[in-house]
C-alpha positions in Angstrom: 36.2 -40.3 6.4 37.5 -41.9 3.3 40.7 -41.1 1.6 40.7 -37.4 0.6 40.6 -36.4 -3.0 43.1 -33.5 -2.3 45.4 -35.7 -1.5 45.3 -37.6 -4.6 44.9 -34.5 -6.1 48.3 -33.0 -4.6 49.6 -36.2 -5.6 49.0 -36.7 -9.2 47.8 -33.3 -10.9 51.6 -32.2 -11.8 51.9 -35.2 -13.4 48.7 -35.1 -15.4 49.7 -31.5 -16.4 52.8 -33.0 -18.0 51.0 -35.4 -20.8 49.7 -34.1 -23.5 45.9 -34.1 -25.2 46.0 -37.1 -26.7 47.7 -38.4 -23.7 44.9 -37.5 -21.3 42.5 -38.3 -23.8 43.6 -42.0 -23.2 44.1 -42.0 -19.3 40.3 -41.0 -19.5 39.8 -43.7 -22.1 41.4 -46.2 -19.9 39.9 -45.1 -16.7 36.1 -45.2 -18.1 37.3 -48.7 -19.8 38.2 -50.2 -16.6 35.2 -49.2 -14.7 33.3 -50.8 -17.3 34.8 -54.3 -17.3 34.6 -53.9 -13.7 31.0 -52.2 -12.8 29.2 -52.7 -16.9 28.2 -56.2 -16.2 26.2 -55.6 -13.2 23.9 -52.6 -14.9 23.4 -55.8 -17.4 22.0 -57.9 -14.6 20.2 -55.4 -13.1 18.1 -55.0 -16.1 19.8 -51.6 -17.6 21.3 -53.2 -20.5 20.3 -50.5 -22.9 22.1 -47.6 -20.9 25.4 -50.4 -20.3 24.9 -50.3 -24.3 25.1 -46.4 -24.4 28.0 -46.2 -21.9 30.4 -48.6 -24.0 29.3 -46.9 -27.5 30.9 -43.6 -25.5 33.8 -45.3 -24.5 34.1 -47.0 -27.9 33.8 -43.6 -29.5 37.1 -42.5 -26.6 39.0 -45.4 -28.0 38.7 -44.3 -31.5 39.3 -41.0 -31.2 42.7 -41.9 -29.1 43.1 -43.9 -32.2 42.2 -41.2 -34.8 41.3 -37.7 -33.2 39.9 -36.3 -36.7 36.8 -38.5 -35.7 36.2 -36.1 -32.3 33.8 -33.9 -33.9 32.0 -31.2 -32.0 28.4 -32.9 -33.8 29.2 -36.8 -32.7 30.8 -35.6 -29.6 27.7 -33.7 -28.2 25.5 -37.0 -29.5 27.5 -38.7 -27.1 27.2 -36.7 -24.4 23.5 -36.4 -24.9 23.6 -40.3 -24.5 24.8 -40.6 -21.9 23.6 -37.8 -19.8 20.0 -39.0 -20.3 21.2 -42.3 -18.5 19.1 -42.7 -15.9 19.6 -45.0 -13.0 17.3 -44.9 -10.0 17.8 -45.7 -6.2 22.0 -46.0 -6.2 23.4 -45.7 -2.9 26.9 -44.3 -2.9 27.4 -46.0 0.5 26.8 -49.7 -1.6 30.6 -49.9 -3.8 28.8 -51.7 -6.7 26.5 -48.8 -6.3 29.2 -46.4 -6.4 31.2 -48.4 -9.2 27.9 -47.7 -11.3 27.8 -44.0 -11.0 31.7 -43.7 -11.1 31.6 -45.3 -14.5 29.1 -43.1 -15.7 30.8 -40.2 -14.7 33.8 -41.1 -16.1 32.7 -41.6 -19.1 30.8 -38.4 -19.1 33.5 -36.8 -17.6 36.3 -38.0 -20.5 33.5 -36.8 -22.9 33.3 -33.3 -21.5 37.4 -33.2 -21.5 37.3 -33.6 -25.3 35.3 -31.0 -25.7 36.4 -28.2 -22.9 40.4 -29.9 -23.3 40.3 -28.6 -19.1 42.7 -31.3 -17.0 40.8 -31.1 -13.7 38.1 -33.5 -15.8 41.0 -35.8 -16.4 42.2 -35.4 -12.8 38.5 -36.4 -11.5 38.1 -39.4 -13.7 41.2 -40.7 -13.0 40.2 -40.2 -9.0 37.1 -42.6 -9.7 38.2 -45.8 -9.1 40.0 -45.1 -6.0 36.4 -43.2 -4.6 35.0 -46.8 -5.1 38.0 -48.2 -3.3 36.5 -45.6 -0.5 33.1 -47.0 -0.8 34.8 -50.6 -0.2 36.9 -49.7 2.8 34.6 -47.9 4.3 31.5 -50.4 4.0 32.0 -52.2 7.1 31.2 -48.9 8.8 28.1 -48.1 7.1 25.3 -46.9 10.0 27.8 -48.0 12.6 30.5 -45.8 13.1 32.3 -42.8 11.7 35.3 -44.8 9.6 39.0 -43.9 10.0 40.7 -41.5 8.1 42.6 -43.4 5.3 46.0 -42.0 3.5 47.9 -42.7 0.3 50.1 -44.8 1.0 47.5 -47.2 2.7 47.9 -50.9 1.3 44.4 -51.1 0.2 45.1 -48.1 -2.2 48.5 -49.2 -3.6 47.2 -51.7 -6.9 45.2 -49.1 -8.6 47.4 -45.4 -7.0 50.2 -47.9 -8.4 49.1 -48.9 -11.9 48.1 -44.9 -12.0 51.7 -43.8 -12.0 53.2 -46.1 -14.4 50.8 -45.2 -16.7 51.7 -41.5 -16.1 55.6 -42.4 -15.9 55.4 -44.2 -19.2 53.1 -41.9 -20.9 55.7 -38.8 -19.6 58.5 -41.3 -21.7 57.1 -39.8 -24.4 55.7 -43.4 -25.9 53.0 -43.7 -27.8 49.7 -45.7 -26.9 46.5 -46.6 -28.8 43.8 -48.5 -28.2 45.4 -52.2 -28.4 47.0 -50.7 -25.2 44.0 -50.4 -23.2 44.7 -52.6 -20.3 48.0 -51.4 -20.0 49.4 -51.7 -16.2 45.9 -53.3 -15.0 
């Protein structure tokens, strides 16, 4: 059953409308970062080191622009895109969390991309939901061809690290501070 995304989406789309551009920019920044560092290694091993190599020139290209939005240009911004949407990983299994980890990274990054250029929060909202829909595939593995899993909530446990360093991030972003790049593993 997993946990539902309208529930996180009831949850946390008020305060995403709240930040800024610049400020969303870099919750999708951070988001795609962190699925890297936790999913990137494993396209490496599995022999897609050239698309791991496209996906972190994307989020490179994020991390600059959070840095310096003048380099967000319409022409590098839809090489980017290209890049990454002609990733193309065979035979993932949403059911498998590295699996899911895999194609959550690549939509986030793709997903951060497209906010830059359509500036539309519900991309924001979605990548930020990624790492708790491979917290779903997790929790829900041991039921995999065996049994319908339960229903899971918010305030579950096994949600609280990442729902949790989610809305600092929000609270201190809606402080008004400001955050670059050096502040990429902020609250994780």
């Amino acid at each position: 059953m997993a946990l539902p995304y309208s529930a996180y989406k009831k949850k946390v789309q008020a305060r995403l409308a709240k930040l800024t551009p610049g400020q969303l920019l870099f919750v999708g920044a951070w988001t795609a970062d962190y699925l890297d560092r936790q999913y990137g290694p494993i396209l490496d091993g599995d022999g897609f080191a050239r698309e791991h190599e496209e996906l972190q020139n994307a989020i490179a290209f994020l991390w600059h622009g959070v840095d310096d939005p003048a380099i967000l240009t319409e022409g590098e911004l839809k090489k980017q895109l290209r890049h990454v949407r002609n990733i193309d990983i065979d035979n993932l299994d949403l059911a498998r969390p590295k699996d899911c980890g895999i194609l959550k990274l690549m939509e986030a990054v793709e997903s951060t991309l497209n906010y830059v250029k359509e500036r539309k929060l519900e991309g924001i909202l979605m990548t930020a939901w990624f790492p708790l829909e491979v917290l779903n595939a997790k929790k829900d593995e041991p039921y995999v061809m065996k049994e319908t899993p339960p229903k899971y909530r918010l305030d579950d446990p096994f949600f609280s690290e990442e729902l949790g360093a989610q809305l600092k991030l929000f609270a201190y972003l809606e402080g008004g501070k400001t955050v670059s790049s050096a502040d990429k593993t902020i609250f994780r």
